[in-house]
N, C-alpha and C positions, 0 to 999 in steps of 0.2 A: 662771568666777570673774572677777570684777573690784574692781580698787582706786578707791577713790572718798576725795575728803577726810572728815576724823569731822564729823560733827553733831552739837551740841545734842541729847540724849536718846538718843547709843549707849551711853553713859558704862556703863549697867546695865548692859549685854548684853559688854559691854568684861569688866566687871569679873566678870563672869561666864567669859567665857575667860581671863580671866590665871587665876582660882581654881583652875578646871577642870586648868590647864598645870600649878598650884603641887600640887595634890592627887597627879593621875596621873602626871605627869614630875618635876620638882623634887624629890618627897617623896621619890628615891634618891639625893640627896645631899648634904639637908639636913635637923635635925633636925627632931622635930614641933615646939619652941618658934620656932626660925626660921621654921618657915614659916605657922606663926601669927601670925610681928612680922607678917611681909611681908603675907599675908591682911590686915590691919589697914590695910595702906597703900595698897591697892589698891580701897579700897571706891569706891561709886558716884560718891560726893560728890569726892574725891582723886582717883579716874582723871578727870572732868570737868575738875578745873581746871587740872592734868597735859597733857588732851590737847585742852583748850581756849588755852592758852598758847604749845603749840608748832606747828607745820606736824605734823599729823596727820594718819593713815590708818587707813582697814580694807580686812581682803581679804571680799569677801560674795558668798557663792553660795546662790541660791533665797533669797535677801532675808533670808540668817542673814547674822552675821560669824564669820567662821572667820579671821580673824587682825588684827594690829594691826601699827602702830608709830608713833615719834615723832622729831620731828628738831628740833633747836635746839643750836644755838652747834657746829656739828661734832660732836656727837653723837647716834647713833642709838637710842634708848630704845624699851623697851617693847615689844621683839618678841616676840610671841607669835603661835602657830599652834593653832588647836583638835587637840589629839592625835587626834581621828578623822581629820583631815587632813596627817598628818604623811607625809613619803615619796612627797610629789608634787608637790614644786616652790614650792609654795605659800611657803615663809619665800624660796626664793631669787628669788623674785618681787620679795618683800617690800624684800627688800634692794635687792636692784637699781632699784627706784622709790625705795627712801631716797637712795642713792646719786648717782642723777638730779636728785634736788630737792638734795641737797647741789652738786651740779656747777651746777645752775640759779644757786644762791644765791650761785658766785664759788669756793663750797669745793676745796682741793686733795686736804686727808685727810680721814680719819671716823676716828672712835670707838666703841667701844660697850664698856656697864660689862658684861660675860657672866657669866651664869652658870657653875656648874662643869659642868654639865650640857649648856650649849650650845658649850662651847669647840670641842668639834672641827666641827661646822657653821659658824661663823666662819672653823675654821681654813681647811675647802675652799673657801671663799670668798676666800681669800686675806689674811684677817688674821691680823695676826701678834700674837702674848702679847707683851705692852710690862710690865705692873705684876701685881701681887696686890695686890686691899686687901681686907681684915678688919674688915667692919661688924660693930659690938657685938653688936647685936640679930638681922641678918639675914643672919649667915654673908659665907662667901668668893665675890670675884668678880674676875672679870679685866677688865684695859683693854687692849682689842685694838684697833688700829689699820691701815689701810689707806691708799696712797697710789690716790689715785683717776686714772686717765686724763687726760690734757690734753685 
């Protein structure tokens, strides 16, 4: 496995594993309407200019992508891991190359809006529950923060 910055024309194959995560994982802690907003916001067109706008990555093994994320303004967006790929390191990879390119860019902490579903992964990661917020359409999520290494 290796992380490479995103391209131009991952955008489909992107938005094809966030669905895949919202379908098999997500769909235990969110209603089917949430996770139909979120579907909706994740399409090819939206994850392109999402993860054409920030410092972006995937994780790609045999020239699939099996995971994602996004980094802009202290915040770590849009991780995701292909659930066939779960339970091997592969998100705490992930992390730890956001983290890097946060440390690169001057950053002290990070961020990241979690899931309810991803909060305890964060948490062994070392972030901690800062907030709850209650988006209308696409359910609850937390802002977990971390101070990064000097």
């Amino acid at each position: 496995m290796r992380i490479r910055k995103y391209k131009s024309g991952d955008n489909k194959r992107i938005s094809n594993l966030i669905r895949k995560c919202l379908i098999e994982i997500n769909s235990a802690d969110y209603t089917a309407k949430q996770i139909k907003f979120i579907w909706k916001e994740v399409s090819p067109s939206k994850v392109h200019i999402k993860f054409a706008s920030r410092n972006s990555y995937v994780a790609v093994e045999d020239n699939k992508i099996i995971g994602c994320f996004t980094f802009k303004d202290g915040e770590i967006g849009n991780v995701f891991v292909n659930p066939r790929f779960h339970s091997q390191g592969i998100g705490r990879k992930l992390m730890a190359k956001a983290e890097k390119v946060a440390s690169q860019l001057g950053f002290l902490s990070v961020w990241v809006n979690s899931s309810i579903t991803a909060v305890s992964f964060y948490k062994k990661l070392n972030y901690k529950k800062k907030t709850n917020v209650s988006h209308k359409d696409g359910g609850e999520t937390f802002v977990m923060k971390k101070q990064l290494p000097k």
